[in-house]
PADOKE-355115 format. One record per residue (C-alpha): x, y, z; chain; residue in one letter; residue number from 1. Coordinates in nm, 3 decimals. Layout:
N
(r (X Y Z) 'A' 'a' NUM);
...
***
This chain:
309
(r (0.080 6.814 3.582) 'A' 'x' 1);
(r (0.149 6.724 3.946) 'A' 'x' 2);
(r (-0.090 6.378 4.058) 'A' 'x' 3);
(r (-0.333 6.470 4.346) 'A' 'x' 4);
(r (-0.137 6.357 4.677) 'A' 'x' 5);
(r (-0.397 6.033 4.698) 'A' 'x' 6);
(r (-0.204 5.945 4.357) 'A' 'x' 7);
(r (0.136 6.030 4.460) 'A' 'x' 8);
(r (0.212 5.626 4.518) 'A' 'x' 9);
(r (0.247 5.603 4.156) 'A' 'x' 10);
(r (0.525 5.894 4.155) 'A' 'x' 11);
(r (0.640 5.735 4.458) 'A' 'x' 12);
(r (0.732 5.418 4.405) 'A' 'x' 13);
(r (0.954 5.508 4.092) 'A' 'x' 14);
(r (1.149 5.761 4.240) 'A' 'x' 15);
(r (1.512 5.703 4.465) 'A' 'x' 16);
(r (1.448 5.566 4.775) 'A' 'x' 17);
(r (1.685 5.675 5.070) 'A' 'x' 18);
(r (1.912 5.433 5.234) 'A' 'x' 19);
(r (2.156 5.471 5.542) 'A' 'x' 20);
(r (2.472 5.334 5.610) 'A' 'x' 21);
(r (2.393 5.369 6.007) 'A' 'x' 22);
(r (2.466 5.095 6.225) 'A' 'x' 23);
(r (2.229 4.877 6.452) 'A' 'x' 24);
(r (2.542 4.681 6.663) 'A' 'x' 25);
(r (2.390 4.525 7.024) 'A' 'x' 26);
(r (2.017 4.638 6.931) 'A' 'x' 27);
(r (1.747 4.358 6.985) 'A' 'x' 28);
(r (1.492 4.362 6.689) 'A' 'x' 29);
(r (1.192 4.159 6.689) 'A' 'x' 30);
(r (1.046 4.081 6.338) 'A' 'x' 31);
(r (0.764 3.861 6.238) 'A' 'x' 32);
(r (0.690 3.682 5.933) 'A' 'x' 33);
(r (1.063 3.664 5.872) 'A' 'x' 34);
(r (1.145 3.294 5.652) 'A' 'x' 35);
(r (1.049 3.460 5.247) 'A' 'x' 36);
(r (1.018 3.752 5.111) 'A' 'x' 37);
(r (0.945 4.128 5.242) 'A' 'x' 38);
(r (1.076 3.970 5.596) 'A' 'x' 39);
(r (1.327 3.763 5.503) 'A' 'x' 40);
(r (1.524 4.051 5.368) 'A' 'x' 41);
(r (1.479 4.279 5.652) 'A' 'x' 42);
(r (1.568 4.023 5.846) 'A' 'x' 43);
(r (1.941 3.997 5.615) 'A' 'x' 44);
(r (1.939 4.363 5.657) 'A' 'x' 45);
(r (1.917 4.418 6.013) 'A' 'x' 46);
(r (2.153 4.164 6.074) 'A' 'x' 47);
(r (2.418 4.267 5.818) 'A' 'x' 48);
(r (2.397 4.603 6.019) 'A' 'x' 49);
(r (2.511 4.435 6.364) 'A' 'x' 50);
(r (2.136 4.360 6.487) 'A' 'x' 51);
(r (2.024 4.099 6.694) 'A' 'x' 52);
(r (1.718 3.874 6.599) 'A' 'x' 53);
(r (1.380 3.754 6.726) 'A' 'x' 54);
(r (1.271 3.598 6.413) 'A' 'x' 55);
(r (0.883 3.508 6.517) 'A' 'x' 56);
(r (0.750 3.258 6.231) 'A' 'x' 57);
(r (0.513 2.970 6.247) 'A' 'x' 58);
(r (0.721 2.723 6.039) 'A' 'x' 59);
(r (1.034 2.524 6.333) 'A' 'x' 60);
(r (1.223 2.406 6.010) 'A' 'x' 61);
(r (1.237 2.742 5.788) 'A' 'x' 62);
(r (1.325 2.939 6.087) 'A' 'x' 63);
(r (1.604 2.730 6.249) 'A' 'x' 64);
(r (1.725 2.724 5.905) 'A' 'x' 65);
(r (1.762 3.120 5.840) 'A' 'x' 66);
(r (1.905 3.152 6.210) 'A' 'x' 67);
(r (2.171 2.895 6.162) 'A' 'x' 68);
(r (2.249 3.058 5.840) 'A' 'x' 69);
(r (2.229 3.437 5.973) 'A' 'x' 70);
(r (2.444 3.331 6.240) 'A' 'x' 71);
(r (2.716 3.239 6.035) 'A' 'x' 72);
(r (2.710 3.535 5.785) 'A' 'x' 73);
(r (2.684 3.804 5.970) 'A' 'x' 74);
(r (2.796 3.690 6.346) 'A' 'x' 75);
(r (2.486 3.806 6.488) 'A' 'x' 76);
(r (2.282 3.660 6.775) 'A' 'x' 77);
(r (1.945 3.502 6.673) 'A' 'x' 78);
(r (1.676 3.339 6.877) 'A' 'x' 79);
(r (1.321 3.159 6.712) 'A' 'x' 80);
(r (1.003 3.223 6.868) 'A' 'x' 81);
(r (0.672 2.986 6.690) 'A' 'x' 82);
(r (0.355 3.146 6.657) 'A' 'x' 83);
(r (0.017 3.146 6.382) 'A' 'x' 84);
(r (-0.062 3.483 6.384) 'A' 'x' 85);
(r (-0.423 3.347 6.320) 'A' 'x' 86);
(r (-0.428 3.201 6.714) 'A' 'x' 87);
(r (-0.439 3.542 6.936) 'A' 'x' 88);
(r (-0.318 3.256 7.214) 'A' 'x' 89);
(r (-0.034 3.212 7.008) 'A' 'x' 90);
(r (0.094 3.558 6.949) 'A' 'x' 91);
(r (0.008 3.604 7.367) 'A' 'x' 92);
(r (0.263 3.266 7.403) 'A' 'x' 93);
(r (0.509 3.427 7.185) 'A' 'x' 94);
(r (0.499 3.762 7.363) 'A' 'x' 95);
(r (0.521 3.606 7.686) 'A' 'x' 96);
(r (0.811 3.379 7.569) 'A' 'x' 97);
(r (1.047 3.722 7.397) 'A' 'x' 98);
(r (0.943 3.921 7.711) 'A' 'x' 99);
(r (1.073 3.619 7.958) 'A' 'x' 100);
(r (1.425 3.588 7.751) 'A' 'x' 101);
(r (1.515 3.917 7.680) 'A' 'x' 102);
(r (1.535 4.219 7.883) 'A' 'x' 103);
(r (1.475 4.514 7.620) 'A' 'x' 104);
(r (1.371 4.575 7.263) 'A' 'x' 105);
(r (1.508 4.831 7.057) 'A' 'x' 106);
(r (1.302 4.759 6.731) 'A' 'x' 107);
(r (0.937 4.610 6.661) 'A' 'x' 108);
(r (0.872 4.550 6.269) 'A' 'x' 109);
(r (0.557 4.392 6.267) 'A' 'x' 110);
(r (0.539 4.198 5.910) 'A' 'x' 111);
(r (0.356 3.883 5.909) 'A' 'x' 112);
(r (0.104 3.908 5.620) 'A' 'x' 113);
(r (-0.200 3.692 5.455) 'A' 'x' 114);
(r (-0.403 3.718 5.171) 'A' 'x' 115);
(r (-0.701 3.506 5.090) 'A' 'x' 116);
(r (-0.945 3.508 4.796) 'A' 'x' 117);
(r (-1.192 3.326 4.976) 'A' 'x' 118);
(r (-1.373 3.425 5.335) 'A' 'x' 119);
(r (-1.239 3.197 5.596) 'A' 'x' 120);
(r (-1.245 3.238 6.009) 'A' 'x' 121);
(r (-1.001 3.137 6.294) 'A' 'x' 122);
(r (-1.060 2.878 6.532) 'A' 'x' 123);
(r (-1.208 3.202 6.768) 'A' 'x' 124);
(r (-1.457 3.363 6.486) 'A' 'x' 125);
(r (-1.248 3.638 6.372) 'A' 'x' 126);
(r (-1.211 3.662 5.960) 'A' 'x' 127);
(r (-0.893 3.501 5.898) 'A' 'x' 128);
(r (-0.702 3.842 5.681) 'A' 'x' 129);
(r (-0.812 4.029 5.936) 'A' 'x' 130);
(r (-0.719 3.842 6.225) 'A' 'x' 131);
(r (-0.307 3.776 6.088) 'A' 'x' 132);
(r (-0.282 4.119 5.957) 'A' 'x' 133);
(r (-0.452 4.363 6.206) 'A' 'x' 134);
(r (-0.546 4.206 6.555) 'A' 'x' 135);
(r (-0.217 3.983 6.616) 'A' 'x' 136);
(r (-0.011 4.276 6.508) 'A' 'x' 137);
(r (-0.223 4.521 6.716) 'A' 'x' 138);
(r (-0.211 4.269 7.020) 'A' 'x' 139);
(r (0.174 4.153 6.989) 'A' 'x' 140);
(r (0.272 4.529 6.973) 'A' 'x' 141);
(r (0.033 4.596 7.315) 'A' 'x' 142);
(r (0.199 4.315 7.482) 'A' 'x' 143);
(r (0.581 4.449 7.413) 'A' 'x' 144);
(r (0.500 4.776 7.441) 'A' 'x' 145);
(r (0.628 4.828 7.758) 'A' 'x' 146);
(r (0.949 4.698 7.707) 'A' 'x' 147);
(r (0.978 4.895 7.431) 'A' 'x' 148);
(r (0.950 5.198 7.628) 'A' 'x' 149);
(r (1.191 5.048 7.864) 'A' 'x' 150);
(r (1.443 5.085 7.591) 'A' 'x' 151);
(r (1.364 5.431 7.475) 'A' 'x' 152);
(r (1.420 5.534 7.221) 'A' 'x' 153);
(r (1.307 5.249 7.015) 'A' 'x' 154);
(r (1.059 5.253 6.731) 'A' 'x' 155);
(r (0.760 5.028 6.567) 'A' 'x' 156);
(r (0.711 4.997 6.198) 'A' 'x' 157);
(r (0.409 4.825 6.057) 'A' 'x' 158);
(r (0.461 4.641 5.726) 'A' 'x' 159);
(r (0.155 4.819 5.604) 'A' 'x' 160);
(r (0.027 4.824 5.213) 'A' 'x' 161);
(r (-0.101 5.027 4.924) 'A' 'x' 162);
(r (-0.345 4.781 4.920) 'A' 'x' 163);
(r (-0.546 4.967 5.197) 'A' 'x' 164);
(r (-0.653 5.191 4.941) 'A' 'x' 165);
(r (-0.931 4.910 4.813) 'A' 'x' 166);
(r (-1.120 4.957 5.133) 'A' 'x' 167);
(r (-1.345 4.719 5.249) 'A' 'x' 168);
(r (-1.358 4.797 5.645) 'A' 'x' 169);
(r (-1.702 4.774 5.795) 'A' 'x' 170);
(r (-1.681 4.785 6.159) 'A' 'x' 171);
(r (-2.065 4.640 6.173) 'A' 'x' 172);
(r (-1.929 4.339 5.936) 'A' 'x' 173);
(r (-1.600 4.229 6.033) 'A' 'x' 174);
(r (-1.651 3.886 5.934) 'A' 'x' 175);
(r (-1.823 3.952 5.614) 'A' 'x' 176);
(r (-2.117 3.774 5.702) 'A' 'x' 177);
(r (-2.355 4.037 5.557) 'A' 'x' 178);
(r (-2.107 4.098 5.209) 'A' 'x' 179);
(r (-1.997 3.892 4.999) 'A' 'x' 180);
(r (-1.594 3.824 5.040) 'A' 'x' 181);
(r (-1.381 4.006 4.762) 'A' 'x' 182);
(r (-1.011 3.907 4.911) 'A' 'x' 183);
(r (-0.892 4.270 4.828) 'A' 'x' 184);
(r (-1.158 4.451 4.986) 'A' 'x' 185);
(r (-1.057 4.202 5.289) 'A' 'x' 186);
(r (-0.695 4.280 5.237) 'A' 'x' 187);
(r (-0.798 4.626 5.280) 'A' 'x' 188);
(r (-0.981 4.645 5.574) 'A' 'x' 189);
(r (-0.738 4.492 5.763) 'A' 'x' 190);
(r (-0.456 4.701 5.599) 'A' 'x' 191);
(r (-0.656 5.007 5.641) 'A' 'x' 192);
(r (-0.789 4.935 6.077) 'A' 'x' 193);
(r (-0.388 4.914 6.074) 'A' 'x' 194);
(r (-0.360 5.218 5.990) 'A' 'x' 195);
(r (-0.601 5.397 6.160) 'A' 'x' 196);
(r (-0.430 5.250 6.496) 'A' 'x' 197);
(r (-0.120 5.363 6.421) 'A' 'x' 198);
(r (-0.206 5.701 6.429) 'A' 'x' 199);
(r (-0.412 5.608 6.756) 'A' 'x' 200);
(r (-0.095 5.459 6.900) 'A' 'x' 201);
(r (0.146 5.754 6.785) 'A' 'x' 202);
(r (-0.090 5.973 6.973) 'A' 'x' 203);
(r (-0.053 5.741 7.270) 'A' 'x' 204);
(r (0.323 5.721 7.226) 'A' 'x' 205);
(r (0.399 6.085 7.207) 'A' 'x' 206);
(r (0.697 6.179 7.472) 'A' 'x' 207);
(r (0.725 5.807 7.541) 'A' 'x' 208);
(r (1.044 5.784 7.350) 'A' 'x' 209);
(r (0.900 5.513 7.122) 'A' 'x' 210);
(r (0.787 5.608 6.755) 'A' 'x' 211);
(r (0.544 5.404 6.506) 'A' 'x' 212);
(r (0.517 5.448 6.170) 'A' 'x' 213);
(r (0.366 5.244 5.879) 'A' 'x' 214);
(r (0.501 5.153 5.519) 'A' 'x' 215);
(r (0.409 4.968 5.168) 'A' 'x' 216);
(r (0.724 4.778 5.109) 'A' 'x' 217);
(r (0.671 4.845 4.726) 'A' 'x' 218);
(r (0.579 4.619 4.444) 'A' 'x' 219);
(r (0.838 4.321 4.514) 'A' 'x' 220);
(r (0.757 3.923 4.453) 'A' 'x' 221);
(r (0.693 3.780 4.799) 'A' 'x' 222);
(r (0.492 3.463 4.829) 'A' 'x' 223);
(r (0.164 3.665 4.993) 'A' 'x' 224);
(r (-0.096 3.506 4.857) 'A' 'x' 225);
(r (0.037 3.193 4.732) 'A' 'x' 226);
(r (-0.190 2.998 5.018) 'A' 'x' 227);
(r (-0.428 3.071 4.743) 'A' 'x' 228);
(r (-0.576 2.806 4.493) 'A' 'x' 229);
(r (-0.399 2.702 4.172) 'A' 'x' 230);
(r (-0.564 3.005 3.977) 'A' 'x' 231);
(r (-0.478 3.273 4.207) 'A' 'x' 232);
(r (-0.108 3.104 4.241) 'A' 'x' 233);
(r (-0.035 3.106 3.835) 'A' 'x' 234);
(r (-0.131 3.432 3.758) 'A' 'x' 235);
(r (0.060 3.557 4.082) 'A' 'x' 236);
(r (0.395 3.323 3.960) 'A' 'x' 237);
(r (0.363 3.363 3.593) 'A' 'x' 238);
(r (0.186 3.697 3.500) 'A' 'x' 239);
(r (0.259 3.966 3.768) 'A' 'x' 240);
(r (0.605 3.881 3.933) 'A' 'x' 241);
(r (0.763 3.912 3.601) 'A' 'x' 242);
(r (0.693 4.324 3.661) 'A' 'x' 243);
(r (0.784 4.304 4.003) 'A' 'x' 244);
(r (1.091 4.363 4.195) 'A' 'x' 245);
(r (1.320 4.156 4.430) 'A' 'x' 246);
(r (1.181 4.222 4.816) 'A' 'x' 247);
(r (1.575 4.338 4.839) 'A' 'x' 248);
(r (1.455 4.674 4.777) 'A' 'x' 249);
(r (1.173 4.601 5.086) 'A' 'x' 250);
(r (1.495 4.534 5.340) 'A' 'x' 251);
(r (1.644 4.804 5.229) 'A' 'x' 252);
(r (1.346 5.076 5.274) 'A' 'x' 253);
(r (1.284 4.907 5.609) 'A' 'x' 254);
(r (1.651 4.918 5.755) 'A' 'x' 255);
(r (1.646 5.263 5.677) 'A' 'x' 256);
(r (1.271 5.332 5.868) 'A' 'x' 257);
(r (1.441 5.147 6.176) 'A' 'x' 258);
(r (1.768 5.266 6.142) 'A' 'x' 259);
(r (1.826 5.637 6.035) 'A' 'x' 260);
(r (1.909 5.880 6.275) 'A' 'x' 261);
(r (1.704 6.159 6.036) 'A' 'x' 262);
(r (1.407 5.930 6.152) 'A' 'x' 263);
(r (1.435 5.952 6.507) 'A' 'x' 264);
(r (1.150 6.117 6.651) 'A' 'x' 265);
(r (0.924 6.066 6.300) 'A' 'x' 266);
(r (0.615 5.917 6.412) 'A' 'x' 267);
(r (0.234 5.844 6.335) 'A' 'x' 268);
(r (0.345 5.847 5.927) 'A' 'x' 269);
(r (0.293 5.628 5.640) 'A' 'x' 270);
(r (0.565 5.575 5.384) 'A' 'x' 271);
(r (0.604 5.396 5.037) 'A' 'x' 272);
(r (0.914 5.240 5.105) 'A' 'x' 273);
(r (1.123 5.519 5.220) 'A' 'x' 274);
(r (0.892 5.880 5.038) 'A' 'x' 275);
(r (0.627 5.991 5.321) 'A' 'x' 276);
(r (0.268 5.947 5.166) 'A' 'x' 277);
(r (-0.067 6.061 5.234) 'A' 'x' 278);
(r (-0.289 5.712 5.297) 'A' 'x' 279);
(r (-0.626 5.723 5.131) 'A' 'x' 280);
(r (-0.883 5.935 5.312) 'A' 'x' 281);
(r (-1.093 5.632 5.461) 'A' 'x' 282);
(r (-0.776 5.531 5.632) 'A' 'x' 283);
(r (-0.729 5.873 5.766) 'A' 'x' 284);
(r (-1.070 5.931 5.934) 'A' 'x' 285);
(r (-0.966 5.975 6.322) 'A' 'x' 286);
(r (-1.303 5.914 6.444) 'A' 'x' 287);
(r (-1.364 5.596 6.304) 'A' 'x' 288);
(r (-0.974 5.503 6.398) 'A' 'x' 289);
(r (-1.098 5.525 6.752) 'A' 'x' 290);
(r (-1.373 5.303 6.752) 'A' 'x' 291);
(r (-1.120 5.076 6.569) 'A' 'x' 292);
(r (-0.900 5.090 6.867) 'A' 'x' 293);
(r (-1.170 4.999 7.097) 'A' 'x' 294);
(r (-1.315 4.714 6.859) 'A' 'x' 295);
(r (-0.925 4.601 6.835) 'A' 'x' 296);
(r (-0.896 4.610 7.204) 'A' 'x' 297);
(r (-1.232 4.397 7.247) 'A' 'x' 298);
(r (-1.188 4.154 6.976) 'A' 'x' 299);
(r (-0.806 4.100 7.070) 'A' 'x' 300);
(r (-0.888 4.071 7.455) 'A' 'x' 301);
(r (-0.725 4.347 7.598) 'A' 'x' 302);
(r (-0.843 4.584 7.898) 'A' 'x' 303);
(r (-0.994 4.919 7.742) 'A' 'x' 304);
(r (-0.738 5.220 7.825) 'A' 'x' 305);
(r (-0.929 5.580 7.834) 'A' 'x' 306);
(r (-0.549 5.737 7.859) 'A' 'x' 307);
(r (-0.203 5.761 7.746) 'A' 'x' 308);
(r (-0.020 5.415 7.757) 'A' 'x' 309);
***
């Protein structure tokens, strides 16, 4: 009996993925949250395939690492930009700083991830999960945006999650103030206002030449979530990543979003790894995704837009 299509992520993430052999030689990709896991692999990916690298991280010594290293195996040209995803002044420095050395950018993968069992809030008020995960994204894609288009055709993909699916988005409650914190239900929220602004943007983007999509990189062991207490950290280390995968497969599914000529053109989707996927209805509604855009736009300090980009 065939799952309802909200269930198909079980089906999904079993079944064989697709992969390209298509080359990414003198393209400029920026990735974030690129030292471990999910983005550390993409990051081995893109560059096995010939692409150069803006690794954007918030740890000097992990990054200069991976770039000397990246630079030696696969002859690539990598540059380090520093930013905390959970300082909107950072990701603006950062943004500033890619857009003042480099003259186009082919490829946006937005990947930089948190999870937190416990309610915390940046430095300017926002909840922490939902700051890193949503608003930097959101604002760091606004900022390069244009030079994306510059180098049309180019294409966004937001390292999105299954993990939407637990909900928790209350555009009246952002910081939790009112609720009590569950960290999935935060996870969510910000996972699912992701979505709901990629569809906004792909709408936006339409005959621009630039395409966005959204994808669960699958269920690999990445060190999301390890900021967590000692708890948290031992059932993560010794009880669930023996089930889970390398984040190999994740580099793999993402080269292929970026790269693959059959996805040129593809946009405002959401994929499990490389299978197209219906998100969970909450994450589809477009009404509420457009007050999410304008929230987004407030809370990240950007001038409201009432047309295309």
């Amino acid at each position: 009996m065939k799952l309802p299509e909200e269930l198909q992520f079980m089906v999904n993430a079993r079944v064989a993925q697709k992969m390209t052999t298509t080359r990414l030689d003198g393209q400029l990709v920026v990735i974030t949250g690129a030292t471990s896991g999910v983005g550390l692999a993409a990051a081995r990916c893109i560059a096995r395939g010939g692409g150069n690298l803006v690794l954007v991280c918030r740890n000097p010594g992990k990054a200069e690492q991976l770039a000397i290293e990246i630079r030696q195996d696969y002859s690539v040209q990598v540059a380090v930009v520093l930013a905390d995803f959970s300082d909107l002044d950072q990701v603006r420095r950062a943004a500033a700083e890619i857009l003042e050395d480099h003259s186009g950018i082919n490829i946006l993968i937005n990947n930089a991830g948190l999870h937190c069992t416990a309610r915390t809030l940046t430095k300017a008020g926002h909840e922490t999960v939902f700051c890193v995960n949503h608003l930097a994204s959101f604002l760091f894609t606004r900022l390069l945006l244009d030079r994306l288009k510059a180098c049309a055709p180019s294409r966004i993909l937001q390292i999105n999650s299954e993990g939407h699916r637990f909900g928790g988005l209350d555009l009246d409650d952002l910081t939790w103030e009112r609720r009590r914190y569950r960290g999935l239900q935060g996870y969510g929220a910000s996972k699912t206002a992701q979505l709901l602004t990629v569809w906004e943007l792909a709408d936006r983007l339409a005959e621009s030449g630039v395409t966005i999509n959204a994808m669960h990189p699958g269920a690999v062991a990445t060190n999301i979530g390890m900021n967590n207490g000692w708890l948290y950290r031992g059932y993560q280390k010794y009880l669930l990543f023996p089930f889970l995968k390398g984040p190999e497969i994740s580099g793999e599914a993402i080269y292929y979003l970026v790269a693959a000529p059959e996805m040129t053109g593809i946009s405002g989707k959401f994929f499990n790894q490389t299978i197209e996927e219906i998100p969970a209805a909450h994450a589809r509604d477009r009404e509420l995704g457009k007050r999410v855009w304008t929230v987004s736009e407030a809370l990240a300090g950007i001038p409201g837009t009432a047309h295309a980009e």
